[in-house]
Every structure is written in C-alpha cells, then in structure tokens.
C-alpha positions, 0 to 999 in steps of 0.5 A: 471513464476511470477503469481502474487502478493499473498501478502506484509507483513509491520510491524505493531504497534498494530494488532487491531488498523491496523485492524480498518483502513485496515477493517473498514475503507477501507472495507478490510476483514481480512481472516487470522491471526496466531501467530508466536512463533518461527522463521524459525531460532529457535528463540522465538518470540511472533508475530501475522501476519494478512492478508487483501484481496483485490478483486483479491485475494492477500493480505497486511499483517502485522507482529505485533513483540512487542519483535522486535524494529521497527523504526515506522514513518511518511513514505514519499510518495517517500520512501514507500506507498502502492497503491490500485485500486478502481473505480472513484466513490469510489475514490470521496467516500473514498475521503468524508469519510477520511475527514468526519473521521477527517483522514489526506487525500489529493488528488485528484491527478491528475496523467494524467492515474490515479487520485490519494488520500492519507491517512495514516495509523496507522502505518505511511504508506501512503496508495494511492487509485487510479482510472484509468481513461480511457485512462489509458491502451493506456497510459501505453501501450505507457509508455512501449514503452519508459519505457527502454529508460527513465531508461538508460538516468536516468542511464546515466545523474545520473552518470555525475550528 
C-alpha cells in the first residue's frame, strides 16, 4: 500500500536562508516552491512551502508561516533530526566542508551499520548524514529478526520501571 516517502514538511524561520543550507551547501535543489494564502479551512495566511529533492525523488519541505508563532529552537538529536544518506566518500567531504564553512559539525559517528555526522540547520534542526558501511544490509536484516522482541521488553521493563 505505502510506496514510499514523497516528502517531510518542518517549519522554516526564513525561505532564503533554509535555501542556503539545504541547496548550497548540501547540494539539495529546490524543485517546487508556491505560496499559500489560504488554509484548507478558510483561513488567510501568507505562507511559502518550499521542497528540496533528494536522489530517490522524495523531498524535505518547508513551511515558511511569518502569521503563525513557531517556537523555533536548538532540537536535540533524540527529540528530531533529519538523516540523509550519502556515500562514504562524501560522508568524509561533507565532514571537511562543515568545518571549512565554520559550521557546527560533529561526527563521524560510529553507529556499527553506519557512520554518522552532524550539522544543524538554520532552523535548529539537526541534520545526520550517514554512510552505510558494508555490513549494513546483514546487519539490519538481523536487526529485524529481534527488532519486536527488544519493543516488548522496552515495553515491559518501562511500565515496572
């Protein structure tokens, strides 16, 4: 039934500045963008939605909503990030490029199946770009096997917790 992933939508602070990271630096292009000025419910809005394709066609987007308060701020990793594939050799340039732009990035993680950095955005979003390694389809075939067991045990040692 589910296909696929055709796109995320988060809010943005400022359209041309989201623009910046998410096309100039990682290389993202921006395929659509239209303004919005009315809500499906009727209501007046001044909105730009802004999409930015990946390889695989799917896309992030962003809601830029100045007539709509937004509590923007620095997102822990546990609390929201956004994880993009790329290869390793572009994990390591991407890696160079964050520091060369005096960006905040950390990494590279080492995740056992993948290896991991991190930037944020101009949003407070933090961004992952990952590299499977090569063991990474046996490991999360594996993964999937026990994947239900380790849920239920979370489950049940949360509840007497």
């Amino acid at each position: 039934m589910l296909k696929g992933l055709h796109h995320n939508a988060y809010r943005c602070r400022d359209s041309e500045e989201t623009r910046r990271f998410y096309s100039d630096f990682l290389g993202l292009p921006l395929v659509n963008a239209f303004q919005i000025r009315e809500t499906k419910s009727g209501r007046a809005t001044k909105t730009l939605h802004s999409f930015y394709q990946l390889d695989d066609g799917s896309c992030l987007a962003f809601f830029e909503a100045p007539d709509m308060p937004f509590d923007f701020k620095k997102q822990h990793d546990f609390d929201l990030h956004i994880a993009l594939e790329v290869s390793p050799e572009d994990l390591q340039t991407m890696f160079a490029k964050g520091h060369a732009a005096g960006m905040e990035t950390r990494g590279v993680s080492d995740h056992e199946f993948i290896d991991s950095i991190y930037f944020r955005d101009p949003n407070g979003y933090v961004i992952e770009l990952t590299a499977k390694r090569p063991e990474h389809d046996a490991y999360m075939a594996q993964a999937a096997r026990s994947a239900r067991s380790v849920l239920d045990t979370w489950q049940s040692e949360k509840s007497t917790a």
